[in-house]
Structures are given as C-alpha cells and as structure tokens.
C-alpha positions as CSV (number, residue, x, y, z in Angstrom):
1,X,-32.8,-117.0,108.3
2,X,-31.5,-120.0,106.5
3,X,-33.1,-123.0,106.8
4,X,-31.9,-126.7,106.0
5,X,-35.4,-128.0,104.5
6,X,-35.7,-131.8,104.0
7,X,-37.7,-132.2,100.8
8,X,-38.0,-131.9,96.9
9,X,-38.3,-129.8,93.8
10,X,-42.2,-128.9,93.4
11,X,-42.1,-129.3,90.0
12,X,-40.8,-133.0,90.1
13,X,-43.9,-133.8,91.3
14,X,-46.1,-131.3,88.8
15,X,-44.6,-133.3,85.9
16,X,-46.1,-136.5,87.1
17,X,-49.3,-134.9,86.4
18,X,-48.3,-133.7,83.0
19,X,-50.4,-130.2,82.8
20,X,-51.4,-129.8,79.9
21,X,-51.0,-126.4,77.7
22,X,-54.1,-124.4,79.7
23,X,-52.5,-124.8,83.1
24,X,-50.8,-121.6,83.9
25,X,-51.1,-121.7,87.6
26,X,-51.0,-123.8,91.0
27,X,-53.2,-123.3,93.2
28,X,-52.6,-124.9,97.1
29,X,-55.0,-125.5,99.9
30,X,-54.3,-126.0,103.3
31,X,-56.1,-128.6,105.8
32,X,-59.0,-127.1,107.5
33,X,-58.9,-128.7,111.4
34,X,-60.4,-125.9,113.9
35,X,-60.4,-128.1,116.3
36,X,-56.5,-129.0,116.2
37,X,-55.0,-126.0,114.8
38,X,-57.0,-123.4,117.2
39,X,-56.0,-120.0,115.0
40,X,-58.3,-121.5,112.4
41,X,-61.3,-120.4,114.7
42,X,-61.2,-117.3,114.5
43,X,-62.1,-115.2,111.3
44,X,-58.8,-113.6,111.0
45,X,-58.9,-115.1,107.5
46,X,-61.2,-116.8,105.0
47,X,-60.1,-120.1,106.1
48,X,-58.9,-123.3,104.8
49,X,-55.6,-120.9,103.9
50,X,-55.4,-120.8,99.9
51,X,-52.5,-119.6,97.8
52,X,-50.9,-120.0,94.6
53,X,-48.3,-119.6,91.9
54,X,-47.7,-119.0,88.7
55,X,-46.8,-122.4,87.1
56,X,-43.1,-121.0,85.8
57,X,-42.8,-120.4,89.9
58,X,-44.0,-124.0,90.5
59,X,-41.7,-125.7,87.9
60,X,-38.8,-123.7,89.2
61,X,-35.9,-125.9,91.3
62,X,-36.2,-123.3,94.3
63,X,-39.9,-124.1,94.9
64,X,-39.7,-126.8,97.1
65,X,-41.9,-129.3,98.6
66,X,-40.7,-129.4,102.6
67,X,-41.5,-132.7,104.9
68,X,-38.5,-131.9,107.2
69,X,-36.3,-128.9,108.5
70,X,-32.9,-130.0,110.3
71,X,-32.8,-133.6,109.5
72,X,-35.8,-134.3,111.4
73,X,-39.7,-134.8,110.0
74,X,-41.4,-132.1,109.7
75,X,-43.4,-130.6,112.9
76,X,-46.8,-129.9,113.1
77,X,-45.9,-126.4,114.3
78,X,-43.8,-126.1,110.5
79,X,-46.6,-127.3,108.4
80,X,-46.9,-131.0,108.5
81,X,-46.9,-133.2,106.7
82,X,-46.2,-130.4,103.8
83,X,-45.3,-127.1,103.0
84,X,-44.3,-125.1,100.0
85,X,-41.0,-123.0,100.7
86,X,-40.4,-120.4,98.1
87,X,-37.2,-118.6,99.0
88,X,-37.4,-115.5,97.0
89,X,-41.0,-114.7,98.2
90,X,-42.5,-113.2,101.3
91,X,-43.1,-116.0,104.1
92,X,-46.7,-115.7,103.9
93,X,-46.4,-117.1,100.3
94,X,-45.2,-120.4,101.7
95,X,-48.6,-122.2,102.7
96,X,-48.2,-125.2,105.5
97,X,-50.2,-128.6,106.1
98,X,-51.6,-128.8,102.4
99,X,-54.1,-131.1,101.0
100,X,-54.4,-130.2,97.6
101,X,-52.5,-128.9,94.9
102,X,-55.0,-128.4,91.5
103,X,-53.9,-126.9,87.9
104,X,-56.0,-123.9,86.6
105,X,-56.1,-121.5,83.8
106,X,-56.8,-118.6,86.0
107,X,-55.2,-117.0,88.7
108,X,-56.2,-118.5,91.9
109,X,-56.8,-116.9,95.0
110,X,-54.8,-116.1,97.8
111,X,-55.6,-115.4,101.3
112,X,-53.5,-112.7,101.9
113,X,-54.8,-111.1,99.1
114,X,-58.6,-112.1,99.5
115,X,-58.3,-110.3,102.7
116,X,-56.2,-107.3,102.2
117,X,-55.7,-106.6,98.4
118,X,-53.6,-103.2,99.0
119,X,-51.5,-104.8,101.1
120,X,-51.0,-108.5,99.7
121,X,-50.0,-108.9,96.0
122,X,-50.5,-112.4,94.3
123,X,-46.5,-112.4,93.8
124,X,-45.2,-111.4,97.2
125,X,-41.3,-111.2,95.7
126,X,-39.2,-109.4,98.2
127,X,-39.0,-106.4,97.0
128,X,-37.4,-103.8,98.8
129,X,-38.6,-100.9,96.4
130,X,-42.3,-101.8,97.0
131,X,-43.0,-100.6,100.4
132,X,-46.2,-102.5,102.5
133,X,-48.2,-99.9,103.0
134,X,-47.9,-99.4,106.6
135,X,-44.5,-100.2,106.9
136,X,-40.9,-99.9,104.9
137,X,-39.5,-103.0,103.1
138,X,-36.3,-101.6,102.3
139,X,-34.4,-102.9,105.2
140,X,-34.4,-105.7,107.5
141,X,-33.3,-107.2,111.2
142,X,-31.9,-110.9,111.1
143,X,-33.9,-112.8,112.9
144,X,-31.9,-113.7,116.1
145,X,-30.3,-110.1,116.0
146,X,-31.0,-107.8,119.0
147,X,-34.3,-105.4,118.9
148,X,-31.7,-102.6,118.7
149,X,-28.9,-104.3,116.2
150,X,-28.8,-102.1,113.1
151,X,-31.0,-103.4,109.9
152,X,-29.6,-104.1,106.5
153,X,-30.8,-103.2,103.2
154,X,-33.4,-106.0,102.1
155,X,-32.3,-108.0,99.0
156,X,-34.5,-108.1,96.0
157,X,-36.0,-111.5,95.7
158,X,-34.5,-112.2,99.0
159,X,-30.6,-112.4,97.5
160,X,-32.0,-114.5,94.9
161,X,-32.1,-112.4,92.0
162,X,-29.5,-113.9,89.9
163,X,-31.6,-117.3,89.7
164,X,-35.5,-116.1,89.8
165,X,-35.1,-112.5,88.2
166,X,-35.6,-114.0,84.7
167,X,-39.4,-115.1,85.7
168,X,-40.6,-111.7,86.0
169,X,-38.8,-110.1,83.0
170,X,-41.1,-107.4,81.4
171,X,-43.3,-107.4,84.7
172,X,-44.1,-104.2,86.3
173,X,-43.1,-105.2,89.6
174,X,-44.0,-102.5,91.3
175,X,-47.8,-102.8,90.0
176,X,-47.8,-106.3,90.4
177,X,-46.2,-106.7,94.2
C-alpha cells in the first residue's frame, strides 16, 4: 500500500545530535499509556514497544520521521505524534507514538524479537526468500484486493532494492532476517 506520509528524513534530525564514532545503532521507545491505548494492558508484549536500527538505516533518506499521512496530522490510531516509517522493512519495524530516540554502541532490543526470536529478526527486510516460520513470505495480496484475488511475488526489500540493497552488502540475509 502506498502511503503519502507527511514528515522528514530521520537522519536530519540524528545529525543535530552529532553521534559521535561509538554510535552504531538507534534505538526507539514508544509512550507507555495503558490507560489510553488499551492493547498496552495486556502482556501480549513486553511493553513500552522498543525497536531499533542500525545507524546506516537511520541516516538513510527512506527512514522517515511521520507526523501526517494524506495531508492531514497524524492520528492517534497512526502513531501520534510520531512514527518511524521504513519502507523496505516489515511493518512491525515501524514503531508509533515515540518518546525517545537514544544512540548506543550495541544492538538494542526489539519487541518483536524480545518476544519471539525465531520468528522476529532485528532487520525485518522484506525478504521473500526467508520464510516466517509459520507462514510463506514469498508472495503477497494488496491490501484492498479481494480475499480470493491472486497474490504476487513479494519484492525484496519491498521493491526497494535498487536504493537500500547496498546497506546489507556482505550480510547473510538469510541468517540475519
């Protein structure tokens, strides 16, 4: 589905902060309101919601920084008042409602993973040669398409290989999923 985001390079606002040479990742957290955002009471995750990138991901001009979608502010039901979007990644990747964005040295953790490491890699590139394992990734519905519409081959890195590829060169992606 494409999606008009309102919003701006992540990585114009990392270089504000100058990182110095130990920073190799970004790590995100989201806001941690039970009483507003009701899935956040129930232990389906370790919450607040955590994720991160590698600090090459950050700096790249696809991450973005959302605070709209269509023209319009961004809705609480979107991740107000901001959310990462990372095109070439799995959805899960892009973390809504965050409150802090940190440098480290080490790889930080994610919730996906924390909670299901087999089936949750730290990179979460579409890949369509690296199945989930319960389900095939090779081939996808459009959202919007009928339950029984036919499914198309997934792209690697979401039809974004020609711009992001270059990140993961000499990366075993199928180890590191």
């Amino acid at each position: 589905m494409v999606i008009p985001w309102v919003g701006f390079p992540l990585g114009a606002l990392l270089k504000r902060f100058e990182p110095n040479s130990k920073a190799r990742y970004v790590a995100f957290k989201t806001v941690m309101r039970p009483a507003e955002m009701p899935g956040q009471r129930f232990p389906v995750l370790d919450w607040p919601y955590v994720e991160g990138l590698r600090i090459d991901e950050a700096m790249h001009p696809l991450a973005l920084l959302a605070v709209g979608l269509y023209g319009q502010t961004l809705p609480n039901q979107n991740g107000a008042p901001l959310r990462l979007v990372v095109p070439w990644k799995y959805g899960f990747k892009g973390i809504k409602s965050i409150v802090e964005i940190r440098f480290t040295e080490r790889q930080p953790p994610t919730s996906w993973n924390l909670s299901a490491p087999r089936e949750y890699g730290f990179y979460a590139n579409v890949n369509p040669s690296v199945d989930h394992p319960r389900w095939s990734q090779a081939q996808e519905r459009r959202i919007g398409a009928s339950l029984f519409a036919s499914k198309q081959a997934t792209l690697p890195f979401n039809g974004y290989a020609d711009q992001v590829a270059a990140l993961y060169k000499g990366l075993d992606l199928r180890k590191f999923y």
